[in-house]
N, CA, C and O atoms as a GROMACS GRO file, in nm:
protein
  256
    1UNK      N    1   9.769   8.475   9.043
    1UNK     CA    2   9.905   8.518   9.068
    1UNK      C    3   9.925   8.545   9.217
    1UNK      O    4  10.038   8.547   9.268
    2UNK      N    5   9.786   8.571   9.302
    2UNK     CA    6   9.856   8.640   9.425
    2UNK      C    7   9.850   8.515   9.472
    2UNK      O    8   9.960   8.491   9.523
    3UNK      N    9   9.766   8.409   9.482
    3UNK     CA   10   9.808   8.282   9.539
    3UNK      C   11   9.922   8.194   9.494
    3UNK      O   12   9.944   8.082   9.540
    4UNK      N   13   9.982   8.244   9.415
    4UNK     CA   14  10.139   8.194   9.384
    4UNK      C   15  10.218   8.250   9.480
    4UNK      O   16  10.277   8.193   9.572
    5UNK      N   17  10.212   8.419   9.441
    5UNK     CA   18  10.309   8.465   9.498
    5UNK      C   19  10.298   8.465   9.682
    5UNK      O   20  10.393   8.468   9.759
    6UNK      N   21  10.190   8.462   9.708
    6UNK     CA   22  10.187   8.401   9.901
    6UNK      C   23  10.227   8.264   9.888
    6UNK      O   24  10.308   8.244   9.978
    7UNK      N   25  10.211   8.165   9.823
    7UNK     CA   26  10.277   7.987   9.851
    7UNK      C   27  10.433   8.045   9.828
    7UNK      O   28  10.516   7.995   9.905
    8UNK      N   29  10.490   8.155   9.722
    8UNK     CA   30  10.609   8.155   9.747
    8UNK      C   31  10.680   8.215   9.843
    8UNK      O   32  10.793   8.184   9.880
    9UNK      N   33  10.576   8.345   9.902
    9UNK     CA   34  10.614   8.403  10.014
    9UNK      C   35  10.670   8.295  10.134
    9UNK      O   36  10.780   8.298  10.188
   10UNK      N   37  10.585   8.222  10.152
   10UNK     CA   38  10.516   8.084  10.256
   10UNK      C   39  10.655   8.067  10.283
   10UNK      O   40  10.721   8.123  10.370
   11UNK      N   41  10.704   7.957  10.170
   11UNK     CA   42  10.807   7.891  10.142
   11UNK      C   43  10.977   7.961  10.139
   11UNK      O   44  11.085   7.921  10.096
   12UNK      N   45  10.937   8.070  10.203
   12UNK     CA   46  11.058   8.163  10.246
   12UNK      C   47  11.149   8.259  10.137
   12UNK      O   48  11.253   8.318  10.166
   13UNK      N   49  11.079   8.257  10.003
   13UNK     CA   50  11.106   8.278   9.848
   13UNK      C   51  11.101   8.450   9.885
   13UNK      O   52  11.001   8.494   9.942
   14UNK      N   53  11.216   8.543   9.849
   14UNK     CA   54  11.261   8.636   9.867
   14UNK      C   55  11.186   8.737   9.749
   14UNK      O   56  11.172   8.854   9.785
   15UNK      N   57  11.133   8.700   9.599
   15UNK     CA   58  11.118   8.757   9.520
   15UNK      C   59  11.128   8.673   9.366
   15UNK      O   60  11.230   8.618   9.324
   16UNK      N   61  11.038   8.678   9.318
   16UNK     CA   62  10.969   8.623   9.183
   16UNK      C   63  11.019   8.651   9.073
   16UNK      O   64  11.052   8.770   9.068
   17UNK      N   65  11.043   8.581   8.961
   17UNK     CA   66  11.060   8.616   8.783
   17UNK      C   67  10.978   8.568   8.733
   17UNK      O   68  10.911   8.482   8.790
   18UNK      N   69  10.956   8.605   8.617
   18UNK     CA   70  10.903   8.528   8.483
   18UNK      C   71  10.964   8.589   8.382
   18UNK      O   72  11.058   8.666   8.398
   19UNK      N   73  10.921   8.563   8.287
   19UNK     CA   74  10.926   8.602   8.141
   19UNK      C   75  10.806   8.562   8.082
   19UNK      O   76  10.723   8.480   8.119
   20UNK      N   77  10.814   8.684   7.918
   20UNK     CA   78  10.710   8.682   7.851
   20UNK      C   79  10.745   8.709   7.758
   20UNK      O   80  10.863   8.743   7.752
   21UNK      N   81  10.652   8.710   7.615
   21UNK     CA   82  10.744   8.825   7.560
   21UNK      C   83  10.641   8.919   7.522
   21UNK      O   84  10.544   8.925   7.598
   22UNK      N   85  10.643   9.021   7.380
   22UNK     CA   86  10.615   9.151   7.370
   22UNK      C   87  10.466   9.102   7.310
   22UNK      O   88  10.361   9.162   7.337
   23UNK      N   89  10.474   8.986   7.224
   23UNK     CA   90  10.308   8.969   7.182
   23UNK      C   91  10.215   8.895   7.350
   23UNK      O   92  10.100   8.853   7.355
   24UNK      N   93  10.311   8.901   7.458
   24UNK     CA   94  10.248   8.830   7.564
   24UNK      C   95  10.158   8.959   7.651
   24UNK      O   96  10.089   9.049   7.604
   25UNK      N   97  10.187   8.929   7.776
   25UNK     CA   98  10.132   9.035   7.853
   25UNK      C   99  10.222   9.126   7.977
   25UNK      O  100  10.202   9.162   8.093
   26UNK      N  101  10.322   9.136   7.886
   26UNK     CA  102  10.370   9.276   8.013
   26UNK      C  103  10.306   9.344   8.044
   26UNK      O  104  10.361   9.381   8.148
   27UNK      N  105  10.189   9.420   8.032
   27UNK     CA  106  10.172   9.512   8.056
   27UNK      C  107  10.083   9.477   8.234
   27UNK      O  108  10.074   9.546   8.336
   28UNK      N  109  10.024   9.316   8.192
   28UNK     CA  110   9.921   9.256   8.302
   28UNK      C  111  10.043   9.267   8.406
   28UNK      O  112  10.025   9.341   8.503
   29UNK      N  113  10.189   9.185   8.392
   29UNK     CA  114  10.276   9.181   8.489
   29UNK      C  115  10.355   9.282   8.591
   29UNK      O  116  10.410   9.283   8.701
   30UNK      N  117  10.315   9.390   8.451
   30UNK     CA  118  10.330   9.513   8.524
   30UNK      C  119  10.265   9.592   8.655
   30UNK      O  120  10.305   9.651   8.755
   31UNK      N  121  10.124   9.550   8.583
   31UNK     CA  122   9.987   9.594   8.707
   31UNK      C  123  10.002   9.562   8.824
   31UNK      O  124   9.967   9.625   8.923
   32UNK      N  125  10.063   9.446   8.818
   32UNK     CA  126  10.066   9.326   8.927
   32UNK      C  127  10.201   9.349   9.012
   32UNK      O  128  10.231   9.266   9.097
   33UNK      N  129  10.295   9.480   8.985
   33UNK     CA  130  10.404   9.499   9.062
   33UNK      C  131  10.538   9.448   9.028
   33UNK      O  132  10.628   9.453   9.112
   34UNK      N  133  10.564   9.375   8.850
   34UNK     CA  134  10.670   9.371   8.813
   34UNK      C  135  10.768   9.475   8.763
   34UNK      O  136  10.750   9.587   8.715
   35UNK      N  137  10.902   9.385   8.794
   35UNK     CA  138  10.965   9.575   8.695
   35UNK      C  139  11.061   9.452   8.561
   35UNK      O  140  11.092   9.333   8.562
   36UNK      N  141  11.070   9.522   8.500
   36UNK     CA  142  11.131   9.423   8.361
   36UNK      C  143  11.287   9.464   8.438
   36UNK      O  144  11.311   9.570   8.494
   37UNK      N  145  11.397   9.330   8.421
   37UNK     CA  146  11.523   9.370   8.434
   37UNK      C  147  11.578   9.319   8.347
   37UNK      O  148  11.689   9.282   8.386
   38UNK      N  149  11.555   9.289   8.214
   38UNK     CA  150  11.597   9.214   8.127
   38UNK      C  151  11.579   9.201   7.996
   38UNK      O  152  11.470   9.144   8.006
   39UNK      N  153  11.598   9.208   7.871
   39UNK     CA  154  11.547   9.189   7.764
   39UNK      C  155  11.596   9.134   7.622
   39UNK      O  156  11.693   9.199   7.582
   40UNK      N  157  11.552   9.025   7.530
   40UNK     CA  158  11.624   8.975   7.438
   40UNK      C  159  11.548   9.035   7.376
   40UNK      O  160  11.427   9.024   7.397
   41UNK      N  161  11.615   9.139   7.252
   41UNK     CA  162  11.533   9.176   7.091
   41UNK      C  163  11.546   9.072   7.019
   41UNK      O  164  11.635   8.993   7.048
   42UNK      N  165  11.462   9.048   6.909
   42UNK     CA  166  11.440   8.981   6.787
   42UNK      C  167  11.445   8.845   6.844
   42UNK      O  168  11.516   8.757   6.796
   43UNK      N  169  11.358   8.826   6.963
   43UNK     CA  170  11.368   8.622   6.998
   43UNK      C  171  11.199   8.662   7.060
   43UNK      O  172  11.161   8.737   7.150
   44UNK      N  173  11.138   8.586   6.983
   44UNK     CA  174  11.165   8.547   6.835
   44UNK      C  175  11.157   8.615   6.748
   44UNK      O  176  11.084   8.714   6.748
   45UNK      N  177  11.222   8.585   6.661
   45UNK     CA  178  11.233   8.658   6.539
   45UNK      C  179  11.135   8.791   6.552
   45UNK      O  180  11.045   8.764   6.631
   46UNK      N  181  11.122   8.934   6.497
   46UNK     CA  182  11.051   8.990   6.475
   46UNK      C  183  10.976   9.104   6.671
   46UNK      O  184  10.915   9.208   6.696
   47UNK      N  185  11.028   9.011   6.734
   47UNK     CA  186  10.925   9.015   6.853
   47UNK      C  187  11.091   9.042   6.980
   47UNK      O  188  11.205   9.016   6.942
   48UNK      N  189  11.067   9.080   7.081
   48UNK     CA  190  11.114   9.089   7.223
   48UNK      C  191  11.082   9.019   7.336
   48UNK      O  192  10.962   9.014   7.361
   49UNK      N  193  11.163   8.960   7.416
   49UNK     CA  194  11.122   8.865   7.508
   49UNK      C  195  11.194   8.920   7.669
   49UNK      O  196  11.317   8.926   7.682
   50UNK      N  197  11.121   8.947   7.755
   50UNK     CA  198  11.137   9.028   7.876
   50UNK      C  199  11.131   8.933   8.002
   50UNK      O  200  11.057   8.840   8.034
   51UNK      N  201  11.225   8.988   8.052
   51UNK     CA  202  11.233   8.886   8.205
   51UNK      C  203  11.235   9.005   8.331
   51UNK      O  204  11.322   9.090   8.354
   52UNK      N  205  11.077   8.970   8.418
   52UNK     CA  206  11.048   9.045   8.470
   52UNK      C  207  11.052   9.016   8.645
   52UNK      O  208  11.062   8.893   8.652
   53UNK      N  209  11.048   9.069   8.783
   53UNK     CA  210  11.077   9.050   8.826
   53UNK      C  211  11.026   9.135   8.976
   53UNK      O  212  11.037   9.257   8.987
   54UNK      N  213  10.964   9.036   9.098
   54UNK     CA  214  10.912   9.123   9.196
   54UNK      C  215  10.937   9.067   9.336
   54UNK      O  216  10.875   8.962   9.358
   55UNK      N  217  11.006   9.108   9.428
   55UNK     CA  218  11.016   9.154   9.517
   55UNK      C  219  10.938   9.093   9.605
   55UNK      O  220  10.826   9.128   9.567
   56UNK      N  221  10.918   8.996   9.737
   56UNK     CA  222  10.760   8.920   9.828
   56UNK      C  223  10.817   8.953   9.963
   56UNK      O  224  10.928   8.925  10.010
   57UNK      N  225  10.713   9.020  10.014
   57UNK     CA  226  10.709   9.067  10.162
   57UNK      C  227  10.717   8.915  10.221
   57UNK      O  228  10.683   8.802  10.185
   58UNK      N  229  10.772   8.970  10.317
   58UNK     CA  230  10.757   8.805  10.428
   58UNK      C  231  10.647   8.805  10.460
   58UNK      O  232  10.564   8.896  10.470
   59UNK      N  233  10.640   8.620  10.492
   59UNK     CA  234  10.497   8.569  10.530
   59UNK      C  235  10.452   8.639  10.649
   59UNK      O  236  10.546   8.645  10.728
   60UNK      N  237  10.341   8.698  10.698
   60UNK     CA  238  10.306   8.720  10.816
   60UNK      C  239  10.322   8.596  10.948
   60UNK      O  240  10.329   8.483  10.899
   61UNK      N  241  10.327   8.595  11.032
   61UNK     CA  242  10.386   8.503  11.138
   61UNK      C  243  10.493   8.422  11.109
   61UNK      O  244  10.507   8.320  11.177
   62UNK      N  245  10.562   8.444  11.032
   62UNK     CA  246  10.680   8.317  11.001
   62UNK      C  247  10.797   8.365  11.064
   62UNK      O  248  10.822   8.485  11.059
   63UNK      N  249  10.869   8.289  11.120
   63UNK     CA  250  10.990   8.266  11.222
   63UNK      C  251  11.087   8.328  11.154
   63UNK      O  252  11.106   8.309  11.034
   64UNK      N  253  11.170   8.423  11.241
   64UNK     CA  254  11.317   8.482  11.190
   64UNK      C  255  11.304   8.533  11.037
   64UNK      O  256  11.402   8.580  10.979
   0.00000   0.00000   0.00000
């Protein structure tokens, strides 16, 4: 994940999403500095599906 999120830093990318849902791993996305801003109950059926979301410091040396 952190070599994602620096290629997206890189690439001038302001801040990250995903989604998961509740049998997935929020809790890993959490560790990792997400905050949930989002959420569908019962999709799928039975279960919750969360769209989570973080924030990328600028690249070190990159222009303006």
């Amino acid at each position: 994940m952190s070599l994602a999120e620096a290629e997206a830093s890189n690439r001038g990318c302001s801040a990250v999403w995903i989604d998961t849902f509740e049998f997935q791993a929020r809790s890993f996305y959490e560790r990792l500095g997400y905050t949930c801003f989002g959420q569908l109950e019962n999709y799928p059926k039975g279960f919750a599906r969360f769209f989570m979301q973080k924030p990328l410091g600028r690249a070190q040396g990159s222009d303006g």
